[in-house]
VOGU-3710 file (C-alpha; in Angstrom, 3 decimals, decimal comma):
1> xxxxxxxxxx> 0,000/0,000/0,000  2,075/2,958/-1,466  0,490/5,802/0,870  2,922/8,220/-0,636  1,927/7,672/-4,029  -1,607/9,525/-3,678  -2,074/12,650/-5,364  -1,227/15,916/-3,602  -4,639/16,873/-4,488  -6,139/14,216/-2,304
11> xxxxxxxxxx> -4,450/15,016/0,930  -7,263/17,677/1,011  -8,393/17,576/4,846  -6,082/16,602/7,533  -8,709/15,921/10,867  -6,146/17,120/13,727  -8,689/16,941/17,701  -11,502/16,513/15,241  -10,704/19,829/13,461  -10,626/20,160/9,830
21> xxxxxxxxxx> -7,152/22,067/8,353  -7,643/22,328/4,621  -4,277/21,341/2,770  -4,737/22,051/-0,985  -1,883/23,638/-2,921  -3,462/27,135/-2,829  -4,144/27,276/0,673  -7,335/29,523/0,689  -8,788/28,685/4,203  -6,229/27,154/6,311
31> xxxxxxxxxx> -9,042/26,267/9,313  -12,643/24,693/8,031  -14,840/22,522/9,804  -16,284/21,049/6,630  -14,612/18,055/4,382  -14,394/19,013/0,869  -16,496/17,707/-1,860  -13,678/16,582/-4,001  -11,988/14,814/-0,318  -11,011/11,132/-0,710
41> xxxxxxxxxx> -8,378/10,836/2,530  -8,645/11,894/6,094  -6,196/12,298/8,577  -7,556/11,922/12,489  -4,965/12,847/14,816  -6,053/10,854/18,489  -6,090/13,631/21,481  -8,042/14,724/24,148  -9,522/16,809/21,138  -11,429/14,023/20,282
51> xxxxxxxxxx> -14,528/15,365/22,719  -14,947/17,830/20,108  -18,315/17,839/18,555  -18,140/15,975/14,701  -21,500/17,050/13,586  -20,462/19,534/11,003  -17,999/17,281/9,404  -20,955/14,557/9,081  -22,855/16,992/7,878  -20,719/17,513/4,716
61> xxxxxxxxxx> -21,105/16,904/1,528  -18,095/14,590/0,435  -18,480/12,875/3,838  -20,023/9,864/2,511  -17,143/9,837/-0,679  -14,080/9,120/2,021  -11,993/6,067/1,184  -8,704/6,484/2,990  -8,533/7,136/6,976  -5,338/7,445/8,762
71> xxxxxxxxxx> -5,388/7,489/12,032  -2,103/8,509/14,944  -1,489/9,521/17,973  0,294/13,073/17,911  2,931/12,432/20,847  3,110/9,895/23,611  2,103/12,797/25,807  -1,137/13,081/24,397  -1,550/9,198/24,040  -1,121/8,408/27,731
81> xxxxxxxxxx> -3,360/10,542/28,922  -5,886/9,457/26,781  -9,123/8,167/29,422  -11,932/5,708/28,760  -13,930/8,491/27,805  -12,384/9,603/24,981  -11,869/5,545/24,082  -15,855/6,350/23,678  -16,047/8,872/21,493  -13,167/7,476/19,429
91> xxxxxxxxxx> -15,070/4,433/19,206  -18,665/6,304/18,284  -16,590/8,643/15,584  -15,500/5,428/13,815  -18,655/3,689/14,153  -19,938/6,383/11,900  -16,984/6,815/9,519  -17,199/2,404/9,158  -20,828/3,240/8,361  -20,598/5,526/5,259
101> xxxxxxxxxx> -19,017/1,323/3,711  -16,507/3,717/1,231  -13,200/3,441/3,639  -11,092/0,990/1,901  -7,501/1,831/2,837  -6,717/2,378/6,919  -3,420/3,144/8,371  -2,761/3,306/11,916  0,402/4,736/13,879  -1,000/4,729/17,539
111> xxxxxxxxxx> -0,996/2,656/21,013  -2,489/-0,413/21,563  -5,487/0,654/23,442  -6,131/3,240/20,102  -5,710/0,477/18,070  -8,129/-2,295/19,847  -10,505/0,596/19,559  -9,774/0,710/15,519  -9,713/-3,080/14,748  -12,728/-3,337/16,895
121> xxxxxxxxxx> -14,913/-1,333/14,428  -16,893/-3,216/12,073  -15,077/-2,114/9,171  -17,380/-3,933/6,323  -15,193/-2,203/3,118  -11,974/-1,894/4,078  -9,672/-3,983/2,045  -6,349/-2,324/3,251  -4,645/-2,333/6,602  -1,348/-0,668/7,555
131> xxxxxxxxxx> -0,049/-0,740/11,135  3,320/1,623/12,157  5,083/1,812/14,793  2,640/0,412/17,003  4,950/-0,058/19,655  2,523/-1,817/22,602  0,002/-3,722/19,676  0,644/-7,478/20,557  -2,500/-9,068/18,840  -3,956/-7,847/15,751
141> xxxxxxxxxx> -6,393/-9,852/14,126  -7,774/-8,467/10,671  -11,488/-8,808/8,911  -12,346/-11,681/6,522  -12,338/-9,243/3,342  -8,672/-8,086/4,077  -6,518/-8,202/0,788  -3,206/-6,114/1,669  -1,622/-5,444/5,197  1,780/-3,843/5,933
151> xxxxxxxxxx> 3,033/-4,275/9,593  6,160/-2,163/10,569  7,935/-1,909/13,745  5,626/-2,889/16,024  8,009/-4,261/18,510  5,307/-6,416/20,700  3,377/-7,970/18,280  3,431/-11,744/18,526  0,112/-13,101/17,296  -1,229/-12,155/13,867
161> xxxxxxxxxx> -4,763/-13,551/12,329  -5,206/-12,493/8,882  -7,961/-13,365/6,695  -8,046/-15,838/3,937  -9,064/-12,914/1,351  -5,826/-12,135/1,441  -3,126/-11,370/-1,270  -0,524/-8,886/-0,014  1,423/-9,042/3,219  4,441/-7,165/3,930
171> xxxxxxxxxx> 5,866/-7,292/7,653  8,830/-5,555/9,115  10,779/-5,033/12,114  8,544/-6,871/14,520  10,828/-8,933/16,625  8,088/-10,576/18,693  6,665/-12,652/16,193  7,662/-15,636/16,058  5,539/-18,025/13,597  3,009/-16,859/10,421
181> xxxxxxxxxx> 1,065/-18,720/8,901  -0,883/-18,096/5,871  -1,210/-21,297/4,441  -4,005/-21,748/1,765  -5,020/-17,724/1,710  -5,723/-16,406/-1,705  -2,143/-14,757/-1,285  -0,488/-13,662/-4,227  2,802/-11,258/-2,763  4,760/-12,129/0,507
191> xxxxxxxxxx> 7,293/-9,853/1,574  9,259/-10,327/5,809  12,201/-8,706/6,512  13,881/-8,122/9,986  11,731/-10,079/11,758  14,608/-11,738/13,991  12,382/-14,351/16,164  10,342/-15,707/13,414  11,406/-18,964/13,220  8,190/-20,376/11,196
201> xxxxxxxxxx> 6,861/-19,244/7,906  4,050/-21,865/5,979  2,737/-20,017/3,038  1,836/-23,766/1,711  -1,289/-24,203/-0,322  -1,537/-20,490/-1,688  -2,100/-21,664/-5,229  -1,673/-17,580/-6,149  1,236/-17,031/-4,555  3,423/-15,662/-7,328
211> xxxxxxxxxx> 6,705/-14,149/-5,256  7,823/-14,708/-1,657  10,883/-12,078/-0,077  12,494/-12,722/2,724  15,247/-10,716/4,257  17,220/-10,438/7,680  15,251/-13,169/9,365  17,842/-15,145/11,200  15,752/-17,755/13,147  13,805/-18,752/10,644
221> xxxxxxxxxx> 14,348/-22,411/10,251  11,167/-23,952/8,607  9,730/-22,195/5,217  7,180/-24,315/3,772  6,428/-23,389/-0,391  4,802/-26,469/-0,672  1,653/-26,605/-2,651  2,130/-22,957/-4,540  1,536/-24,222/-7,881  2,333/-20,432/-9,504
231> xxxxxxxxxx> 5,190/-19,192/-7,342  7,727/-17,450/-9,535  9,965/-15,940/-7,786  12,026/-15,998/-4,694  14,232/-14,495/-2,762  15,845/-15,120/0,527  18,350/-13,161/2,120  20,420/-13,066/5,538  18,547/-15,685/6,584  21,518/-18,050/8,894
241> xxxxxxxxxx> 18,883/-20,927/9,925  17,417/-22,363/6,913  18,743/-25,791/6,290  16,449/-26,941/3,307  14,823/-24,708/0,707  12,070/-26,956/-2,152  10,932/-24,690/-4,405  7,546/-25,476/-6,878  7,328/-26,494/-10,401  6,771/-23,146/-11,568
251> xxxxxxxxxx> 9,720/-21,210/-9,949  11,819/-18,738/-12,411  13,974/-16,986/-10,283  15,925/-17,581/-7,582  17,998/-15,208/-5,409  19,643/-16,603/-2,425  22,404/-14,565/-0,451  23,861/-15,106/2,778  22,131/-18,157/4,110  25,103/-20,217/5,349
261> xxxxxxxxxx> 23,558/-23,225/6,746  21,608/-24,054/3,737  22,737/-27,376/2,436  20,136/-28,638/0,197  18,316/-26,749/-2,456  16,031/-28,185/-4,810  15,580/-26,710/-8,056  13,065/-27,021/-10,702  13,066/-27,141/-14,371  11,147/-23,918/-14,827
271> xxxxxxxxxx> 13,691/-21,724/-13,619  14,718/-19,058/-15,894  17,270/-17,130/-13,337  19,447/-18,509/-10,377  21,532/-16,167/-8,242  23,387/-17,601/-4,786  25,982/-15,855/-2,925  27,301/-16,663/0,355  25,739/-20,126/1,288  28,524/-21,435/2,404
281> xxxxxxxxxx> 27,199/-25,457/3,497  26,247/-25,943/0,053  28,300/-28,598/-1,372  26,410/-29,558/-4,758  23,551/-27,840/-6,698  22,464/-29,403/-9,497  20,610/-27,342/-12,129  21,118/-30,452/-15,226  18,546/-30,144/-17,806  16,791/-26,802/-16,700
291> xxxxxxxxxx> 15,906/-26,081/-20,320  14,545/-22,670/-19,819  17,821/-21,636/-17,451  19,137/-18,545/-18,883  21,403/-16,976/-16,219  23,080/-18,200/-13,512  25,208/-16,107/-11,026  27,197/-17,803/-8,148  29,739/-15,921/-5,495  31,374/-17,126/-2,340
301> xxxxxxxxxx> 30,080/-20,428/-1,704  32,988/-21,750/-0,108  32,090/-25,659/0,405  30,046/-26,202/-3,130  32,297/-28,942/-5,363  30,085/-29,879/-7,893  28,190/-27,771/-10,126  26,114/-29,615/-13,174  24,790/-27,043/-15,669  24,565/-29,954/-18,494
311> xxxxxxxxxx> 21,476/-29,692/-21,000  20,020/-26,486/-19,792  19,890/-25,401/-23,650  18,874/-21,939/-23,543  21,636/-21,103/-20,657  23,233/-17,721/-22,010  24,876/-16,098/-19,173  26,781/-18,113/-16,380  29,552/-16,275/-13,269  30,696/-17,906/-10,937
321> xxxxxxxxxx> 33,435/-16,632/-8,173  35,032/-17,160/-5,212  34,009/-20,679/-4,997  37,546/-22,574/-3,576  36,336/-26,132/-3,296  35,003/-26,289/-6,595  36,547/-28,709/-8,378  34,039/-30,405/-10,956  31,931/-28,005/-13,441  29,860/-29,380/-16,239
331> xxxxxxxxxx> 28,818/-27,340/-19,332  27,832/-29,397/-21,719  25,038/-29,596/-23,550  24,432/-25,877/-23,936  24,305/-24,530/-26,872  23,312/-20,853/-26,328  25,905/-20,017/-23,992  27,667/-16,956/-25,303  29,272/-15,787/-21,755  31,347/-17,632/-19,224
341> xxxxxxxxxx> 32,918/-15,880/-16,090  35,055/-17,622/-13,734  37,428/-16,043/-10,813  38,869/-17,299/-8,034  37,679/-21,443/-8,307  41,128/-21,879/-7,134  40,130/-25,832/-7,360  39,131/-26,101/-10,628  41,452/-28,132/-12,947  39,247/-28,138/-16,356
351> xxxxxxxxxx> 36,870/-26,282/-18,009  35,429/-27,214/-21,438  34,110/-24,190/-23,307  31,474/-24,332/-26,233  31,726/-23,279/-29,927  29,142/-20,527/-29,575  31,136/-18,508/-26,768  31,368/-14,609/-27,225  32,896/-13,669/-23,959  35,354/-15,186/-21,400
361> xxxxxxxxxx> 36,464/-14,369/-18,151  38,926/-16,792/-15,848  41,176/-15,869/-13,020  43,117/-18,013/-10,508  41,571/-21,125/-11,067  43,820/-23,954/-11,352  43,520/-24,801/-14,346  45,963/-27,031/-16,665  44,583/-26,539/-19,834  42,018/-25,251/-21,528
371> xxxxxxxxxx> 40,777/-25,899/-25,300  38,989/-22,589/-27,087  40,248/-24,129/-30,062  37,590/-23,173/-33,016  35,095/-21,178/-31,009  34,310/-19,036/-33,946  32,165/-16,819/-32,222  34,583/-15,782/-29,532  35,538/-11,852/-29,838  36,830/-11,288/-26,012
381> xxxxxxxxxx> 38,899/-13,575/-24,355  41,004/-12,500/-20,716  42,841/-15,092/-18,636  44,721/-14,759/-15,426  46,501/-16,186/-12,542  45,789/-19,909/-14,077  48,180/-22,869/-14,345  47,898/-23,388/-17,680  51,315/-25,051/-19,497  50,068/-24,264/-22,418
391> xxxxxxxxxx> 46,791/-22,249/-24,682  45,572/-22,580/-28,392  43,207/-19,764/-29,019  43,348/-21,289/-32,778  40,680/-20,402/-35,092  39,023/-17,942/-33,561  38,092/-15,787/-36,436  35,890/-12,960/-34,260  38,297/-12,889/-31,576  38,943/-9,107/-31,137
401> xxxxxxxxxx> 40,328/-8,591/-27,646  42,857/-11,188/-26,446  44,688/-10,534/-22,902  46,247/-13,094/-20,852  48,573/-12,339/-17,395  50,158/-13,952/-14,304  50,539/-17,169/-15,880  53,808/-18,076/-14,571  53,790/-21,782/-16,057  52,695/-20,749/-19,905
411> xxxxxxxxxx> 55,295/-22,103/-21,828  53,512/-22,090/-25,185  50,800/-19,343/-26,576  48,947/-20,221/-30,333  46,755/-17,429/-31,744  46,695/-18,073/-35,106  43,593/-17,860/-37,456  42,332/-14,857/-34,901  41,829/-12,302/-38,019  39,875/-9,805/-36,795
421> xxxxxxxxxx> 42,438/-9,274/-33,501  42,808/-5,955/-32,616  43,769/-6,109/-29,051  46,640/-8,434/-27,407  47,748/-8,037/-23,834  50,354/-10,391/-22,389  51,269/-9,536/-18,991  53,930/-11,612/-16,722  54,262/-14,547/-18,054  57,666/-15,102/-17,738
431> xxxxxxxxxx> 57,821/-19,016/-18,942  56,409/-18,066/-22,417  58,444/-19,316/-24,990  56,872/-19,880/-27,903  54,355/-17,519/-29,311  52,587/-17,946/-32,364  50,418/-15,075/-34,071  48,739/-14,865/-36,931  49,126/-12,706/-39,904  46,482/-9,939/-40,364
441> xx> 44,390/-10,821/-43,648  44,861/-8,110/-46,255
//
């Protein structure tokens, strides 16, 4: 619910006691105690105020055409000496705002006993809910209509009932809670982030979930995906506890960064995009036969050896660095790969490269050799810091940029065929030899 993204036009009457302040652009009558025709969001500001009489602002005409309320507390001061009294008429203002069935959107930034006085309205239209820095809210339980509810920093709140109606949920910074679940909602968008005690997430059964985010949660420990037949997309991030991660048939992309316990992660054959960084107990991921894989990115997983690629067929893109135990990478089988960008794999030995190659990338890997021989469609080729004895670049007819460094065991260097080279850097390699170039063509 992008509050900020309403026109300045509509922030037409801010209710601040119960008293109107028009706020248009041209700021004809700064005090009225009438709500504009034109007014679509009011602003009630919770104070001692609230005994002042409302009768002239249910008296007027765009009343009845309200459909966003937001409703805070203008200090703690004010707040705590709030008395049952003015609980009352808070209560018997909503009662007739709920009544007028146009609010849709509410956002609350008040105290807990404001906000039991709120969620306690029957609120038969309202389809948004947005709760900030509720500090003392513990329980909040939300209306069966509910569709989209964003929860931020409220410190206390451990027990959250949302409806099955709904299809957005975004909730951060609320350290109490400690489980969510939302299994078999009509959920379409699930977004938690610094949430450090949750520990529990089951979003299983939402058949509309299309994309789950989840950030800075580091107790979480169980996420359960199972059953969301149109999930597309997710991403997990800084989250230290999760073990396991099964994604659906219909995943595309993947983004996983920082979750160093994860071990297993099953992949499906949808997937379009895979990024992992830092997940440093994962020892083998096999994406084999992903035929719609088009990019994969991998960084810093320290303890992943094996990585099988083979037969994803429409695979253009792969990087992977910073990966020291890995020691077995397969390639083959893809056709359409056109880049290939490999640094510090200081266990790697061999690497076979395909004929349709444009661009390549390798740095202190420990490689021996490596054949490019005949990629045709090769025009950028840089190699460092390898252990290669010797390298035929061969045949390479596109090849325009050629640079090659730090290679202290080269002994032997063949470029020839490489017509179209325009660019040759070769940089410390103080074994080489033998060196054989090819003539320009005329």
């Amino acid at each position: 619910m992008d509050w900020t993204a309403l026109p300045r036009c509509a922030l037409d009457n801010v209710i601040q006691g119960l008293e109107i302040k028009q706020q248009t652009l041209i700021n004809k009558y700064y005090r009225r105690r009438a709500i504009h025709d034109n007014a679509t969001v009011l602003i009630l500001s919770v104070s001692q105020k609230t005994l002042q009489s409302m009768d002239t602002v249910f008296a007027s005409p765009g009343f009845k055409r309200l459909k966003y309320l937001t409703i805070c507390a203008p200090s703690d001061r004010y707040a705590t000496s709030l008395k049952d009294e003015h609980l009352r008429v808070l209560a018997e203002t909503l009662a007739v705002l709920a009544s007028t069935g146009t609010i849709t959107h509410l956002r609350l930034r008040v105290r807990r006993e404001v906000a039991d006085v709120v969620l306690a309205c029957p609120w038969t239209s309202l389809t948004h809910v947005g709760c900030y820095s509720c500090h003392a809210l513990t329980t909040l339980a939300l209306g069966p209509a509910i569709e989209h509810v964003e929860i931020f920093d409220c410190d206390a709140l451990n027990t959250l009932d949302l409806s099955p109606a709904l299809k957005y949920v975004e909730i951060s910074n609320c350290n109490a809670l400690a489980t969510l679940n939302v299994s078999g909602s009509a959920l379409t968008h699930v977004k938690i982030s610094h949430c450090n005690a949750i520990a529990t997430l089951n979003v299983s059964g939402c058949s509309a979930l299309t994309c789950v985010e989840i950030y800075y949660c580091g107790a979480l420990a169980t996420l359960d995906l199972s059953g969301c037949s149109a999930l597309t997309r997710v991403e997990i991030r800084y989250c230290s506890a999760v073990t396991t991660l099964a994604l659906g048939p219909a995943v595309e992309h993947v983004n996983i960064f920082a979750c160093g316990v994860l071990a297993t992660l099953n992949l499906c054959p949808a997937l379009k995009y895979v990024e992992i960084s830092s997940c440093r107990a994962l020892a083998t991921l096999d994406l084999s036969g992903c035929s719609a894989l088009m990019r994969v990115e991998i960084r810093s997983c320290s303890a992943l050896a094996t990585l099988d690629l083979s037969g994803c067929s429409a695979l253009t893109h792969f990087e992977i660095s910073s990966c020291s135990a890995l020691a077995t990478l397969d390639l083959s089988g893809c056709p359409a790969l056109t880049r290939v960008v490999c640094h510090k794999c200081s266990a790697l030995a061999t690497l076979d490269l395909g004929p349709t190659l444009e661009h390549v990338e390798i740095s202190s890997c420990a490689l021996t050799t490596l054949n490019v021989l005949g990629c045709s469609a090769l025009t950028h080729f840089e190699i460092s810091s390898c252990a290669l004895t010797t390298l035929n670049v061969s045949g390479c007819s596109a090849l325009t940029h050629f640079e090659i460094s730090s290679c202290s065991a080269l002994t032997t260097l063949n470029v020839t065929g490489c017509s179209a080279l325009t660019n040759v850097k070769i940089i410390s390699c103080n074994a080489l030899a033998t060196l054989n170039v090819a003539s320009r063509r005329a």
